[in-house]
C-alpha positions as CSV (number, residue, x, y, z in Angstrom):
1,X,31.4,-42.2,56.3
2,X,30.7,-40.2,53.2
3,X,30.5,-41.5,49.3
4,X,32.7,-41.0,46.9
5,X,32.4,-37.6,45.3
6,X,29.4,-37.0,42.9
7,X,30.3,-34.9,39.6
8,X,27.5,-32.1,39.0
9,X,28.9,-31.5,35.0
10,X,27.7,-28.2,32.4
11,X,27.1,-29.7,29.1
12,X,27.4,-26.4,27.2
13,X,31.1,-25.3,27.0
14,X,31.9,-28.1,29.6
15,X,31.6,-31.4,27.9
16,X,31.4,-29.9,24.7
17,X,34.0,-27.3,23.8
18,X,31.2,-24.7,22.0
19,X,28.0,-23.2,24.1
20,X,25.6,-25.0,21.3
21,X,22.4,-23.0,22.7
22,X,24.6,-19.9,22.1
23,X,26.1,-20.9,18.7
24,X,22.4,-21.4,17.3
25,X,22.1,-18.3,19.3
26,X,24.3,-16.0,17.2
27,X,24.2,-17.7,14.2
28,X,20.0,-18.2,13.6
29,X,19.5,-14.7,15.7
30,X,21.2,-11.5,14.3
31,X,21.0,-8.4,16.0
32,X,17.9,-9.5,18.1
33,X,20.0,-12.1,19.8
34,X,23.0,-9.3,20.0
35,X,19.9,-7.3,22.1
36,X,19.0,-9.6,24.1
37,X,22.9,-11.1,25.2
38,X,23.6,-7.0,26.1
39,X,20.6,-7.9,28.4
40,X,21.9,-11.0,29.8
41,X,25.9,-9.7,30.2
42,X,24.3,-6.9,31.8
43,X,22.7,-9.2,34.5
44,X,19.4,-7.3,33.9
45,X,17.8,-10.3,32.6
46,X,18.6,-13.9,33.7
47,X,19.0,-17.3,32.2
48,X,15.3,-18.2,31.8
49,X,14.4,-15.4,30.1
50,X,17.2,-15.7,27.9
51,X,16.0,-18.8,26.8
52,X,12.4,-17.5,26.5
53,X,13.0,-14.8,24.8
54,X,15.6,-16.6,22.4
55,X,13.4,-19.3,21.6
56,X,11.1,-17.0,19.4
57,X,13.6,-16.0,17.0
58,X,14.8,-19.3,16.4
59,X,13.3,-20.9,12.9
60,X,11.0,-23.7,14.7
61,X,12.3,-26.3,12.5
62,X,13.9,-28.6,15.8
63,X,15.2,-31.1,12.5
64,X,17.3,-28.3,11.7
65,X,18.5,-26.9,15.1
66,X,19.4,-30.5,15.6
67,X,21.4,-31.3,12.3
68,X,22.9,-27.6,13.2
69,X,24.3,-28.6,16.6
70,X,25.6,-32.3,15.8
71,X,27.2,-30.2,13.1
72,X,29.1,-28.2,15.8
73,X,28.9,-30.3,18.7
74,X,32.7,-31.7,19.8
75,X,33.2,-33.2,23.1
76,X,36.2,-31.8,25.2
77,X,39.4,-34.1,25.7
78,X,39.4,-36.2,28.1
79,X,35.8,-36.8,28.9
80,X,36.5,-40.5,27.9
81,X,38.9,-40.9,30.1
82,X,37.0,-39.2,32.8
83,X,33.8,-41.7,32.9
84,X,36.1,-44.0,33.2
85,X,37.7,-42.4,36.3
86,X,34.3,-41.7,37.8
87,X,33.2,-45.3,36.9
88,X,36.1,-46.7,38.9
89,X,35.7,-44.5,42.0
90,X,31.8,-45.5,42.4
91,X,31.3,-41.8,41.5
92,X,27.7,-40.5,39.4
93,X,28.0,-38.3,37.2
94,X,25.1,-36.0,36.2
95,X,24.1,-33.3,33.5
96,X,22.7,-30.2,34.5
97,X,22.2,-28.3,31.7
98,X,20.2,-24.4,31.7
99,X,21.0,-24.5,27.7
100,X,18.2,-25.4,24.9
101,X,18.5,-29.0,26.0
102,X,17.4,-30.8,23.1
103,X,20.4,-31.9,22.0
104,X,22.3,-33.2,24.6
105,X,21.1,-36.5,24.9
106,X,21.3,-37.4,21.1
107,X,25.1,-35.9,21.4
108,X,25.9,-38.1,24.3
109,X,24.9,-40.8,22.1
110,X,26.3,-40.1,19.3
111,X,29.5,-40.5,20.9
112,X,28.9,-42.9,23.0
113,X,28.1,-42.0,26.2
114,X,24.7,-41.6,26.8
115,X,24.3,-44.6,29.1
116,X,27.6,-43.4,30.7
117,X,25.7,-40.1,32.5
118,X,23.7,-41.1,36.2
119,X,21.4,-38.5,35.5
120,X,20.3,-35.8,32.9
121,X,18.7,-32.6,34.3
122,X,17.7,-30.2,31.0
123,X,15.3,-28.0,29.6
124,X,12.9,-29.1,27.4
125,X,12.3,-26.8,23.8
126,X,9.1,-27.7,21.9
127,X,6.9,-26.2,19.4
128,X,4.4,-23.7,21.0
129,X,0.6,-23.3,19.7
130,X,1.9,-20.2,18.0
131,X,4.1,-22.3,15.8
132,X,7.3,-21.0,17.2
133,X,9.7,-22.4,19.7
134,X,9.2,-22.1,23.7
135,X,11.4,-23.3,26.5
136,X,9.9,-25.5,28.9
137,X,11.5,-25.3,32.6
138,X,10.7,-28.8,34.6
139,X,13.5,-28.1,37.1
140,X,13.1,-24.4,37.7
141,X,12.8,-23.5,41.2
142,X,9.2,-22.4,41.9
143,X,9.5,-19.0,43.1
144,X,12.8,-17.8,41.3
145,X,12.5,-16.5,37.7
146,X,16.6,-16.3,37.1
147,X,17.4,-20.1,36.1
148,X,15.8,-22.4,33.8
149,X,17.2,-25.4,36.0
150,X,18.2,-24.9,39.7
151,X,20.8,-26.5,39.6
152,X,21.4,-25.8,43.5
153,X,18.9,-27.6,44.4
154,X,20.6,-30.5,42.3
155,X,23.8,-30.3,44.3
156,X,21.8,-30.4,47.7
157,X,20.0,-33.4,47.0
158,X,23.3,-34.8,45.7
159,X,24.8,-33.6,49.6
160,X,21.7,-34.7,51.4
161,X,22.5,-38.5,49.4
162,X,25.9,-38.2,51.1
163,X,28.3,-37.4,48.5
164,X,30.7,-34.4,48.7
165,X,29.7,-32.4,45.3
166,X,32.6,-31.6,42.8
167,X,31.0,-28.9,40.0
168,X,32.4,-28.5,37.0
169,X,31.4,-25.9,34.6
170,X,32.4,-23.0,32.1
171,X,29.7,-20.0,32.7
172,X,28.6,-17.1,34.4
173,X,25.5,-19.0,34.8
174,X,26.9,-21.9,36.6
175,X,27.3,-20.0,39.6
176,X,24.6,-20.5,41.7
177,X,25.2,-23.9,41.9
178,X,28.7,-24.3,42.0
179,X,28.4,-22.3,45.0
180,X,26.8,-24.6,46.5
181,X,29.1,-27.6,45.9
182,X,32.1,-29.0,48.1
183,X,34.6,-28.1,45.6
184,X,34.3,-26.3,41.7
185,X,36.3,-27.1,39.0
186,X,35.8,-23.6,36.8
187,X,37.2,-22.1,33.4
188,X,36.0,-19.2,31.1
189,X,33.5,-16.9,32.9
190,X,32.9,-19.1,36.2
191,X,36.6,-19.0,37.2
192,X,36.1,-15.3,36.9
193,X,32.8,-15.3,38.6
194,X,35.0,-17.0,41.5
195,X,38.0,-14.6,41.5
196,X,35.5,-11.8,42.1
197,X,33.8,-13.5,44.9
198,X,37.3,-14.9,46.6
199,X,36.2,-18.1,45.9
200,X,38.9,-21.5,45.3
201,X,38.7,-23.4,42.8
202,X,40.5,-25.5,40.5
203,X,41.5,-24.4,37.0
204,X,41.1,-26.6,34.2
205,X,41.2,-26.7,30.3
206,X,40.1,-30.7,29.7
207,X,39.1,-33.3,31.8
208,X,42.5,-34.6,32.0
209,X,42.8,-32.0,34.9
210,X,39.4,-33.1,36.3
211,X,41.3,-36.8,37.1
212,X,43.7,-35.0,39.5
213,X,40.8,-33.6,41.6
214,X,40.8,-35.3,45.1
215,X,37.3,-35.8,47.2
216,X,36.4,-33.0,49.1
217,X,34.7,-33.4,52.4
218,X,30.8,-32.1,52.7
219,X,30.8,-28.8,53.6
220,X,28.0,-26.2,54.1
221,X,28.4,-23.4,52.0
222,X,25.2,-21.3,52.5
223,X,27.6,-18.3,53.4
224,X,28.9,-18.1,49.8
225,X,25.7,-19.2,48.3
226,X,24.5,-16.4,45.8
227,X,21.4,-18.2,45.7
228,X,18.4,-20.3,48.2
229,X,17.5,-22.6,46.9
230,X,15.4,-24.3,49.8
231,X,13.8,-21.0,50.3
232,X,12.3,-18.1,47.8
233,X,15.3,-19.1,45.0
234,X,16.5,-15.6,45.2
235,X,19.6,-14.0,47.6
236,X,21.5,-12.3,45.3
């Protein structure tokens, strides 16, 4: 007999309504970050080196990035209700993030939640021996250089625990591991990512319409995966 479902949740453009890593992004970058987004929309650079190569252009001042994104930072409707749902059902919730990552848990408390989340998987961004920022990757996968966090990998552990995976995300990005999962929840750029590829999923602007999700059954999915995550990292 399986779990209940596990929720593998974005935090950029998911549980909060604005991409924070890209809002600092555009707003701290100018046209170097417009260079380097060509490169990323272009899929000729991933995620990581995204990151990487934002990181540099950034002022290193994290008191400042920080007062910049609790500034910006709104959670999405119906995320309340939501913990409440998955607390109820004997459902986890964890963050995986592929964003700058030091915000999210100061966010999550902020509004009261940060002892709500099962698990946080994020980057880390600290102050290099240059003086500027870098992007530190702690669950990267070792051989692929696309993502900053595999979050494949997260899903699978979630499977091999026994709980059918629902994903939930918002980006391009999220799409190697919402592959992966029993059942995604997409908007924005991943529900486009899944039209292209055939792929269901179910719609959704808040969490309200993550409630009326029912459990899906564990499923094997490595013939939609875009990704390998037990393996090199890299399949497509």
């Amino acid at each position: 007999m399986t779990r209940s479902a596990a929720y593998l949740v974005d935090f950029d453009g998911t549980i909060t309504t604005k991409d924070l890593s890209s809002e600092l992004a555009f707003f701290f970058g100018g046209d170097r970050y417009l260079e380097v987004e060509a490169l990323y929309r272009k899929r000729k650079i991933g995620i990581r080196e995204w990151l990487i190569n934002i990181a540099r252009i950034l002022p290193p001042d994290p008191d400042l990035l920080l007062s910049k994104t609790l500034e910006w930072a709104t959670i999405r409707s119906g995320f309340e209700q939501f913990i409440a749902h998955a607390r109820e059902q004997g459902s986890p919730v964890v963050i995986a993030s592929d964003g700058f990552g030091f915000y999210i848990e100061t966010i999550l408390e902020k509004y009261g939640f940060l002892d709500c989340i099962d698990r946080i998987y994020a980057n880390r961004t600290v102050l290099g021996a240059d003086g500027l920022l870098a992007v530190r990757t702690p669950h990267a996968h070792p051989l692929c250089p696309v993502c900053g966090n595999c979050k494949a990998i997260h899903v699978l552990k979630l499977k091999e625990a026994g709980y059918p995976v629902i994903y939930i995300g918002d980006g391009s990005n999220d799409r190697f591991g919402a592959f992966w999962s029993d059942h995604i929840c997409a908007r924005d750029s991943l529900a486009n990512v899944c039209r292209e590829h055939d792929i269901k999923f179910s719609p959704w602007v808040d969490f309200y319409d993550i409630i009326k999700v029912d459990k899906p059954a564990i499923t094997d999915r490595a013939d939609r995966s875009l990704c390998c995550p037990m393996g090199s990292g890299i399949k497509k």
